[in-house]
C-alpha positions in Angstrom: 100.8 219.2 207.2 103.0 218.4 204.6 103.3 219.9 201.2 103.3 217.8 198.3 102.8 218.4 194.2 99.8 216.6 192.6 98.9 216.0 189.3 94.6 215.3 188.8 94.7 215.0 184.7 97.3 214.9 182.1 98.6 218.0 180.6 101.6 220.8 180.4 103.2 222.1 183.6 100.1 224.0 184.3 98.4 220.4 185.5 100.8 220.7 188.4 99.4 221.6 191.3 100.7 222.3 195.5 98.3 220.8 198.3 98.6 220.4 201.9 98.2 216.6 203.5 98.4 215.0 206.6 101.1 212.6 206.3 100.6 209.1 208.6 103.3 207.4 210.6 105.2 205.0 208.6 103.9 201.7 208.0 105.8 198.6 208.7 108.8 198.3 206.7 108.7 201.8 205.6 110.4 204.9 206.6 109.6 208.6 206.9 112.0 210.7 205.4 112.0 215.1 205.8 113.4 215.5 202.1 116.0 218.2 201.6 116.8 218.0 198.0 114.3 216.3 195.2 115.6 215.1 191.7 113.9 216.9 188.3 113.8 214.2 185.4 112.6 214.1 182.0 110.7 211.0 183.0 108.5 212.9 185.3 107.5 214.6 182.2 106.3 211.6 180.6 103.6 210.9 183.5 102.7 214.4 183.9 101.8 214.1 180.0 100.5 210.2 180.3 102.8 208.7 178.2 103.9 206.8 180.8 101.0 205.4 183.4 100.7 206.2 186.7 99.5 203.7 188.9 96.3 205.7 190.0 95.1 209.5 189.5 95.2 211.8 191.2 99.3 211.0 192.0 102.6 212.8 193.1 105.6 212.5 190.5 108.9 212.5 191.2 111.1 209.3 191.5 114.5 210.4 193.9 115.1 212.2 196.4 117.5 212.8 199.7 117.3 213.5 203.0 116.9 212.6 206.7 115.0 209.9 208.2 112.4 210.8 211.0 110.9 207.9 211.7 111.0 204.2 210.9 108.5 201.6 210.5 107.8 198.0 212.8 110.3 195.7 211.1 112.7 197.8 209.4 116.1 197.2 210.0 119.4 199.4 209.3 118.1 202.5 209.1 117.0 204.6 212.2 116.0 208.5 212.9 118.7 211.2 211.8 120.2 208.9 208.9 121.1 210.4 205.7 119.5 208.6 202.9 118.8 209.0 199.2 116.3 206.9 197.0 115.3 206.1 193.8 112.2 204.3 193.3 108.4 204.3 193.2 106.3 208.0 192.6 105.7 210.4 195.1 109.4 212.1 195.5 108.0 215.6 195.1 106.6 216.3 198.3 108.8 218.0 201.7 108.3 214.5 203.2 107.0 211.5 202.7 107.0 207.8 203.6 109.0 204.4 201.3 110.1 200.9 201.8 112.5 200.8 203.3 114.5 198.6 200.7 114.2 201.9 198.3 116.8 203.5 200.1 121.0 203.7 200.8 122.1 205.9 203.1 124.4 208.7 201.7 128.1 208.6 202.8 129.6 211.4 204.1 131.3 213.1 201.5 128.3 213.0 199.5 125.2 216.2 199.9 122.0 215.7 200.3 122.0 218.0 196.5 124.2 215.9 194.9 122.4 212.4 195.9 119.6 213.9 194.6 120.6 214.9 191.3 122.3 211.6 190.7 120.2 209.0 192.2 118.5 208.2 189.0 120.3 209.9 186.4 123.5 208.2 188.5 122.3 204.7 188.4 121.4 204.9 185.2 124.6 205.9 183.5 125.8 203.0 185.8 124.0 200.4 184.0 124.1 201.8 180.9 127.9 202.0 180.9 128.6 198.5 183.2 126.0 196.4 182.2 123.9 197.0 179.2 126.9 197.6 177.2 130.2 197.1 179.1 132.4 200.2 177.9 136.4 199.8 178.4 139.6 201.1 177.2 139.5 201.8 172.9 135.5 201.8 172.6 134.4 204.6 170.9 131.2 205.7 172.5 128.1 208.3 170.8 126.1 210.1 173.8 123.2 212.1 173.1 122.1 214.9 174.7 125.9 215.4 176.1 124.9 218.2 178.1 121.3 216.3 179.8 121.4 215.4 183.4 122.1 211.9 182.4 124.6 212.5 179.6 126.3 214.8 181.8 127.6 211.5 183.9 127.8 209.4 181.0 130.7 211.1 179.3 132.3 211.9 182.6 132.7 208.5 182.9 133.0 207.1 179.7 135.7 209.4 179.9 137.2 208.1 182.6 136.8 204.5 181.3 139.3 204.9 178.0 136.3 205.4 175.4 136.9 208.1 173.0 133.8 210.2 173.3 131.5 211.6 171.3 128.8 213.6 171.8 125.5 215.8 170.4 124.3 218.5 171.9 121.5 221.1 170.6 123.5 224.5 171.0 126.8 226.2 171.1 126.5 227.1 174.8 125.9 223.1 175.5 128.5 222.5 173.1 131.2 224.2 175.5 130.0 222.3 178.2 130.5 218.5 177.1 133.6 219.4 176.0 134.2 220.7 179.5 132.9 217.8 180.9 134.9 215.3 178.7 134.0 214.7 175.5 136.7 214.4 172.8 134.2 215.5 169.9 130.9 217.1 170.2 128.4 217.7 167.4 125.7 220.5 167.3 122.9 218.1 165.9 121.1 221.6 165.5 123.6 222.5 162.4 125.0 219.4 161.5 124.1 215.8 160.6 125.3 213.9 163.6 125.4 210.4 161.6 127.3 211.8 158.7 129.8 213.9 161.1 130.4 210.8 163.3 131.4 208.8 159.8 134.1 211.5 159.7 135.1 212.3 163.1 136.0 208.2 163.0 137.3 207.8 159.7 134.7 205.4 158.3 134.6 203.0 161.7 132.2 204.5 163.5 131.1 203.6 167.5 130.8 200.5 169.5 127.7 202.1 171.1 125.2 204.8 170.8 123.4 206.0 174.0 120.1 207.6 173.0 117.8 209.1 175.2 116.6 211.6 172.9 114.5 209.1 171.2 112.2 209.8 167.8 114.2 212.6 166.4 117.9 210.7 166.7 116.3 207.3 165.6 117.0 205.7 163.0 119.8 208.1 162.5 121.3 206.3 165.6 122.0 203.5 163.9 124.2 205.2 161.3 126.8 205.4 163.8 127.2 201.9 164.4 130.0 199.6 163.3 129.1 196.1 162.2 127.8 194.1 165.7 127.2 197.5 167.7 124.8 198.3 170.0 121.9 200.4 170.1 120.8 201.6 173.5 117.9 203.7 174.0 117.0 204.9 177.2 114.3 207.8 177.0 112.0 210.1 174.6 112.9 213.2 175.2 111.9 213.7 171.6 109.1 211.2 171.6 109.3 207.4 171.0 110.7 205.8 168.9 108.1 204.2 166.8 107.5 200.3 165.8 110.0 199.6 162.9 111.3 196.3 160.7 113.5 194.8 162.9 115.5 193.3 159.4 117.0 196.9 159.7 119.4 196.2 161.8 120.7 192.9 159.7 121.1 195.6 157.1 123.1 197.7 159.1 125.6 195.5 160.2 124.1 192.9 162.1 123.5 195.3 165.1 122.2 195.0 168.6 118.9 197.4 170.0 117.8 197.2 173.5 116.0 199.1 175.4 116.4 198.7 179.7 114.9 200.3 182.4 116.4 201.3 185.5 113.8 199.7 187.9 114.4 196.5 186.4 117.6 196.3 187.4 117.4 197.8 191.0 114.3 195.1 191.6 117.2 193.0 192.8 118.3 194.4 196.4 121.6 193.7 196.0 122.2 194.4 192.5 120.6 198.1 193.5 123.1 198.2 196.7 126.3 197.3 194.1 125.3 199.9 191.9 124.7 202.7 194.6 128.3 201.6 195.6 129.9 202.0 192.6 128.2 205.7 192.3 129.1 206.8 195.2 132.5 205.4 195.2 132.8 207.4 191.8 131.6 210.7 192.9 133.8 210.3 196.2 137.5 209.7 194.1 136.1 212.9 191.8 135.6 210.7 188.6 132.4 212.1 189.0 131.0 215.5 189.4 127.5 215.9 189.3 127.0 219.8 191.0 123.3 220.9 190.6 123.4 223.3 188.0 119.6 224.5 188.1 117.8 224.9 191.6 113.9 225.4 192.1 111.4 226.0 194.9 109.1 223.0 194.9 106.0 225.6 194.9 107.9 226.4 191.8 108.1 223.3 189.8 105.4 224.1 186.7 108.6 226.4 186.1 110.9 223.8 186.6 109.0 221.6 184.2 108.7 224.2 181.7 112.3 224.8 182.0 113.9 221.3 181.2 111.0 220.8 178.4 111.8 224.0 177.2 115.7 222.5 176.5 116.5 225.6 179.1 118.1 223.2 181.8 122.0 221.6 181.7 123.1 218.7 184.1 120.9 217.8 186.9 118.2 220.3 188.2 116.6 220.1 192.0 113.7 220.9 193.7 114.2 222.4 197.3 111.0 222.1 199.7 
């Protein structure tokens, strides 16, 4: 029997509930993996919640995880028992084991933990194409993170940093405050006690950013776009404040003839090898120490309505795990 979290009707953390199943052989092309580390992300939030549709009900959230293959399927090629492997990809990570395609996963290189994969697979991959291909930050950008202190904008401004962009960032409290500024960032803005639009205007001298990326969502939208020079770009990538609601898309000819887009991870990993270049470039970042992505917050999976309550309760800083 293998333990596993399952959600039966929309709700708060309290929906989240721990069975017992019988988990089946793999199936061809898939692989069984014993999961030793499981990624918490706001997005698993948003199907606990139904703002985001889960293919069937009941379901198991989650999205990444890492650990060690026991088994493979007929067909699959490249991976074989005693591998270790990290994932990101369809629902279901929040369980002690469970079985994926095969093409979900890259195998974990040695100087890498099975904690750190986890916290990064997602969150990782998604500052890659944030920063490499929905907006291509070099040397002299200035940049405007959100959330500085978030699992994801934890790895943004480490390596927005380490890309020449002067950095800027917003955080919710003091405490978070000292922490992007640990992590990087050459300004940080308490968007609790300040107005981040009207400090970034000063912190730049009147030229503002090449690019905000917001994954906060309602509450930093349409201030967002106050922070953009003339041709910037808008990137929103999550709603940890809710979403951002319909608006007249002439605002941004009015604001300087900006760019807004709004990409998904999945979409770019669909591709194989797109998915195998950016694990590469991860891993490769973590392993020269550009990156540090340490788990900061650990929890028991029996214990993850705490966990949710936690990081929805603005109580969590860099990447959080769940241990089986």
């Amino acid at each position: 029997m293998v333990q596993v979290v399952r959600v039966a009707r929309h709700g708060g953390p309290e929906v989240l509930s721990i069975e017992d199943i019988a988990l089946a052989a793999p199936a061809a092309g898939e692989v069984q993996i014993e999961q030793k580390a499981i990624g918490l992300n706001y997005i698993d939030t948003y199907f606990r919640t139904g703002l985001y549709a889960a293919p069937s009900m009941p379901f198991t959230p989650g999205n990444e995880g890492a650990g060690i293959v026991r088994a493979v399927g007929a067909g699959v090629k490249g991976f074989k028992a005693g591998d270790r492997v990290a994932y990101v990809g369809t629902l279901g990570a929040y369980a002690a084991a469970r079985n994926l395609p095969a093409s979900q996963l890259v195998k974990i290189p040695a100087k890498v933990s099975f904690e750190a994969a986890a916290a990064m697979m997602l969150k990782g991959l998604t500052a890659e194409y944030l920063l490499f291909r929905s907006f291509k930050v070099k040397k002299g950008h200035t940049v405007l993170i959100h959330a500085a202190a978030g699992g994801t904008g934890t790895i943004l401004v480490q390596w927005a940093r380490a890309l020449g962009a002067t950095v800027i960032g917003t955080v919710g409290s003091e405490e978070k405050a000292k922490l992007a500024k640990k992590l990087g960032c050459h300004h940080v803005i308490n968007y609790s006690t300040e107005d981040f639009a009207v400090r970034v205007g000063e912190i730049t001298k009147g030229a503002k950013c090449d690019v905000v990326y917001d994954g906060v969502g309602k509450a930093t939208f349409p201030g967002s776009l106050d922070c953009l020079k003339p041709f910037g770009y808008f990137v929103s990538f999550g709603n940890a404040s809710g979403a951002v609601e319909a608006f007249n898309i002439g605002m941004l000819a009015a604001k300087g003839s900006l760019f807004a887009t709004r990409p998904t991870l999945f979409t770019h990993i669909a591709n194989p090898k797109t998915y195998a270049a950016m694990a590469k470039r991860l891993f490769a970042a973590v392993g020269d120490g550009t990156l540090k992505i340490p788990a900061t917050g650990t929890f028991p999976l029996a214990k993850v309505a705490d966990a949710h309550r936690a990081l929805e309760g603005r109580k969590t800083t860099g990447s959080t795990i769940l241990v089986p």
